[in-house]
C-alpha positions as CSV (number, residue, x, y, z in Angstrom):
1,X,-26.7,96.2,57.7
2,X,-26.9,98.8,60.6
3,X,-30.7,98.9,60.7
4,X,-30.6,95.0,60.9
5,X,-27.8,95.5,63.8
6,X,-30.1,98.2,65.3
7,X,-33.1,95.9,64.7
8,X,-31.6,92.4,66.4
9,X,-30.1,95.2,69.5
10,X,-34.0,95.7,70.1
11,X,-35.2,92.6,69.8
12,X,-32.5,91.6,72.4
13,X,-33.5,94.4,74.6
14,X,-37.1,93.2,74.6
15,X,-36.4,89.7,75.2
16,X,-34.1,90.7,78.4
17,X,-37.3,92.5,79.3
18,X,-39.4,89.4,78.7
19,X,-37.5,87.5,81.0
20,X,-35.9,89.7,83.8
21,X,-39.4,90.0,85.7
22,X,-40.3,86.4,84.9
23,X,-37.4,85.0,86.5
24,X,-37.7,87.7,89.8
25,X,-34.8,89.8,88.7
26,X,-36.7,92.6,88.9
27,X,-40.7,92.5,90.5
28,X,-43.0,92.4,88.0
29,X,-45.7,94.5,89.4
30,X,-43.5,97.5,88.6
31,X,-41.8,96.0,85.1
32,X,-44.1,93.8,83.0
33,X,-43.2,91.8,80.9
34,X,-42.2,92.5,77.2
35,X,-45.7,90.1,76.1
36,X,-47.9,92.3,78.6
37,X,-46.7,95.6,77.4
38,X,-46.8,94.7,73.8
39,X,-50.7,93.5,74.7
40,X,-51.9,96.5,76.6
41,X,-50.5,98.3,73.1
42,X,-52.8,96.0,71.1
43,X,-55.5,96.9,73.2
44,X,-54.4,100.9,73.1
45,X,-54.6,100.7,69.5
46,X,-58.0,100.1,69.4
47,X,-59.5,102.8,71.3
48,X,-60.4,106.0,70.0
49,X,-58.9,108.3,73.3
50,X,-55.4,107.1,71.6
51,X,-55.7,108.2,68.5
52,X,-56.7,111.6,69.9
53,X,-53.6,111.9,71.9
54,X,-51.6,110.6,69.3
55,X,-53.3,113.5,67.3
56,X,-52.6,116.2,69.9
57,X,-48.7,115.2,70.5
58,X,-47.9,114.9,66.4
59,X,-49.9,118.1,66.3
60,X,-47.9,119.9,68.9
61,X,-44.7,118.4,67.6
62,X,-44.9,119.6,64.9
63,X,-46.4,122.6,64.7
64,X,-43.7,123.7,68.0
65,X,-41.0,122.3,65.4
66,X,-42.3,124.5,61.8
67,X,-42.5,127.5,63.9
68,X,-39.0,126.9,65.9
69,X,-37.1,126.3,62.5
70,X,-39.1,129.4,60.8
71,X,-38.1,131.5,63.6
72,X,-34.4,130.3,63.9
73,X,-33.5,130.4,60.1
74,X,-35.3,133.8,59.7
75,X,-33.6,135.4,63.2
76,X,-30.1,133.9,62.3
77,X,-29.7,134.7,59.2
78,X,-30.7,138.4,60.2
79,X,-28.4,138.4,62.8
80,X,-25.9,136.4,61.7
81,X,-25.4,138.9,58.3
82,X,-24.8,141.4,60.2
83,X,-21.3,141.6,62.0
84,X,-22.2,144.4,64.3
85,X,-25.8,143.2,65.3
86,X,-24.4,139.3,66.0
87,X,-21.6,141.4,68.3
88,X,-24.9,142.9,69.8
89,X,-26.4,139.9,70.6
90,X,-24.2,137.6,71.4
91,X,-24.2,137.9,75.0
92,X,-28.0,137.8,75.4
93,X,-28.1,134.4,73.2
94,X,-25.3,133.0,75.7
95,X,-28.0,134.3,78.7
96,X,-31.0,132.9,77.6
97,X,-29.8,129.8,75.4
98,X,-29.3,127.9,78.4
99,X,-32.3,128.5,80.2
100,X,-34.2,124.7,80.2
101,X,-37.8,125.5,78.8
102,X,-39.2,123.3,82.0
103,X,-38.5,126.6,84.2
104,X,-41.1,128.4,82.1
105,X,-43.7,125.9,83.3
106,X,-45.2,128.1,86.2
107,X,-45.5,131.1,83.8
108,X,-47.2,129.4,80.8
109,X,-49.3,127.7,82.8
110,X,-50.3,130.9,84.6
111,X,-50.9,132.4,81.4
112,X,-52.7,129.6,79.1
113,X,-53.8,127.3,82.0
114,X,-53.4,122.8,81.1
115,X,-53.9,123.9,77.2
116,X,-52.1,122.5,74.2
117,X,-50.8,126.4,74.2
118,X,-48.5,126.5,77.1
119,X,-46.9,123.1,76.0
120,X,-46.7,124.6,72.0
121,X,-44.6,127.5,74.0
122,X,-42.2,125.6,75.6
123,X,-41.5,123.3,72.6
124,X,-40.4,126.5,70.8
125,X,-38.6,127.8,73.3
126,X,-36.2,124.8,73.6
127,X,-36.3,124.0,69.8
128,X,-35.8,127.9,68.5
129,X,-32.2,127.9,70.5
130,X,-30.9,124.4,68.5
131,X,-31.6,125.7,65.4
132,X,-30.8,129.2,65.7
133,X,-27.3,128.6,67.0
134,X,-26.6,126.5,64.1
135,X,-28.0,129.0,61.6
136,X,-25.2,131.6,63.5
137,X,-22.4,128.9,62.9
138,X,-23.1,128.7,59.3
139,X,-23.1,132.2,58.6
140,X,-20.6,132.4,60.2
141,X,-18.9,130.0,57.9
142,X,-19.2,131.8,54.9
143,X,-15.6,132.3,52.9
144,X,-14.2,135.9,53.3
145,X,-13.0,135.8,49.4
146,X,-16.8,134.6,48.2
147,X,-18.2,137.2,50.5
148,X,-15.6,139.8,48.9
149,X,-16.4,138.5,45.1
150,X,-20.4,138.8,45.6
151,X,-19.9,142.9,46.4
152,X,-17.2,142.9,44.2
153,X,-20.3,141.9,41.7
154,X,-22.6,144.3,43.8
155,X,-24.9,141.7,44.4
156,X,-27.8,143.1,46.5
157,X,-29.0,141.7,50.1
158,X,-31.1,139.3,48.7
159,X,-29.1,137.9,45.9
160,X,-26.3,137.4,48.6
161,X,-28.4,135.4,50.6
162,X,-29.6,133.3,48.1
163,X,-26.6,132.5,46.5
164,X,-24.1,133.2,49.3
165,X,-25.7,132.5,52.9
166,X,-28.3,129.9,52.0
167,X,-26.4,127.5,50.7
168,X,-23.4,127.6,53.0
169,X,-25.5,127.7,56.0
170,X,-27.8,124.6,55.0
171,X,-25.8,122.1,56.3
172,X,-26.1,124.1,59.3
173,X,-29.6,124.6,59.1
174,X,-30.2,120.7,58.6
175,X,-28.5,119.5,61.5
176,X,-30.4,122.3,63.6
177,X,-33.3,120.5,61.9
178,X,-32.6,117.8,63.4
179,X,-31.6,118.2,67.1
180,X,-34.6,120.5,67.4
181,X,-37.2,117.3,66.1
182,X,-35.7,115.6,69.0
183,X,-36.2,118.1,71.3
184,X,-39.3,119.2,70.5
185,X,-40.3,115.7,71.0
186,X,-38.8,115.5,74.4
187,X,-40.8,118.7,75.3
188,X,-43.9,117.7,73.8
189,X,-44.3,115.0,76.0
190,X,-42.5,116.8,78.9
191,X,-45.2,119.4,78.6
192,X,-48.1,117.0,78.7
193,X,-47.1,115.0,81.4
194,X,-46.6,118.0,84.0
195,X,-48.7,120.6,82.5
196,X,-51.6,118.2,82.0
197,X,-52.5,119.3,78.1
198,X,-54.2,117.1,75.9
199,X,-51.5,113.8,74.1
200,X,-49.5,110.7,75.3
201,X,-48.1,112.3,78.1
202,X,-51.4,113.1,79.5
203,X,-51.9,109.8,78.9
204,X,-49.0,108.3,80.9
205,X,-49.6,110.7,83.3
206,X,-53.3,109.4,83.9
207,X,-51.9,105.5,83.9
208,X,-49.4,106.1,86.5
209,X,-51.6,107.9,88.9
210,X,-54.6,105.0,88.4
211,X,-51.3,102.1,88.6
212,X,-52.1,100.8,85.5
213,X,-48.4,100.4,84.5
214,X,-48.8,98.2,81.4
215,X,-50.6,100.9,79.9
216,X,-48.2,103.3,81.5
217,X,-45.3,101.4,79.5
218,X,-47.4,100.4,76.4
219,X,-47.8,104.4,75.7
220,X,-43.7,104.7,76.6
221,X,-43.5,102.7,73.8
222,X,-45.1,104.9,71.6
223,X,-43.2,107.8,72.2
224,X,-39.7,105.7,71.5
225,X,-41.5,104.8,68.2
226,X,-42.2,108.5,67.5
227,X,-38.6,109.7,68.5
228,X,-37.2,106.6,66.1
229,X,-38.9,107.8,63.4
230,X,-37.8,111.6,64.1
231,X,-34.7,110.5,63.6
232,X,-35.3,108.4,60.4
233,X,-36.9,111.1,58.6
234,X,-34.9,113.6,59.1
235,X,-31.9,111.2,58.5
236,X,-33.7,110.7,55.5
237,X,-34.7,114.6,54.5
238,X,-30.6,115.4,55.5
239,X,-29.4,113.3,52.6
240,X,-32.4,114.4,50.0
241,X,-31.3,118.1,50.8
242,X,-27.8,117.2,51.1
243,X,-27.3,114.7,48.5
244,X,-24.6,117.4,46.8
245,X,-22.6,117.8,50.2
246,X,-19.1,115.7,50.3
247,X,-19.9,114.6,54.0
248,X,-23.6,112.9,52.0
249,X,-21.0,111.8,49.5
250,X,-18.9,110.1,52.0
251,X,-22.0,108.0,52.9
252,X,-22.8,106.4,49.5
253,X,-21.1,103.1,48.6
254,X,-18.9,102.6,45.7
């Protein structure tokens, strides 16, 4: 029922869009029509440069996303297992968390030039800090009297982790999961529209400057697609990995 909701909500939105510019609510050199978008995506489709920027933006999406979420679980759970080390740290976390990964434009560029590199940094950067913060929360979330019966069974680091941390913090570690896709995303396409490397927003960036806005839009489009399906699948992974969570409970019909 909600994805028909959420399907009849965008075919509403694209039929506004069909008809704003026809009837002069809004000039139609600058918003096409839903039809002429929708063509120029037909036409997009069918060219090879597409497919090779859709290649480069899944590739750097994803790749920026494995090594985020490899980086955050490892580093929080390190740090977060530790009481003394997460005192440590806390206050350079709170520093650097907030730093918006588009400020380290001018050095990545400086150092890795308009490459597929420079965006890959960036995409970490911003994703790393979504997961790892959630990784610290679930550790953090651990019961005292479980933490007190796995030493009271001298369980050993590992064993603690696996049958202690891992499992309390994967809830955590899921929704990380899944604010960092989206952000990734965001800086994928962020990257290659200012930095100039290879994908879609290279793309978007080349339509604007020539004024082909059809195109422009058509390969907007794309990247909505992309972040709807971000969010599908890892809806979808969520309740796979979940499916033993009362909160994944909740969601199944009786």
């Amino acid at each position: 029922m909600n994805a028909l909701l959420g399907l009849a909500g965008l075919l509403g939105f694209g039929l506004l869009l069909e008809v704003a510019p026809r009837v002069g609510l809004v000039p139609e050199r600058y918003f096409p029509p839903t039809s002429t978008i929708l063509g120029e995506l037909a036409g997009q489709v069918g060219e090879r440069a597409f497919w090779v920027a859709v290649g480069d933006t899944v590739l750097t999406w994803l790749l920026g996303l494995a090594i985020a979420v490899a980086l955050g679980v490892v580093v929080g759970v390190a740090i977060g297992s530790v009481p003394l080390v997460r005192a440590a740290t806390s206050s350079t976390i709170e520093f650097l968390r907030p730093i918006p990964s588009v400020a380290l434009i001018p050095l990545v560029v400086v150092l890795h030039g308009s490459t597929i590199t420079s965006t890959l940094i960036l995409v970490v950067y911003a994703a790393f800090w979504q997961v790892l913060v959630q990784v610290l929360h679930g550790v953090a979330d651990i019961d005292p009297v479980a933490r007190d019966t796995a030493r009271s069974y001298r369980l050993d680091r590992w064993a603690r982790v696996r049958y202690l941390t891992w499992p309390t913090a994967l809830p955590y570690v899921v929704t990380g999961v899944r604010l960092a896709a989206t952000v990734a995303l965001i800086l994928t396409i962020t990257g290659e529209l200012v930095i100039g490397s290879p994908g879609l927003g290279q793309l978007i960036a080349t339509a604007r400057q020539s004024g082909a806005v059809p195109a422009m839009y058509a390969l907007i489009v794309v990247t909505g697609v992309f972040g709807v399906l971000a969010n599908v699948v890892t809806r979808a992974a969520e309740r796979r990995a979940l499916h033993w969570h009362p909160s994944m409970r909740a969601e199944v019909p009786a």
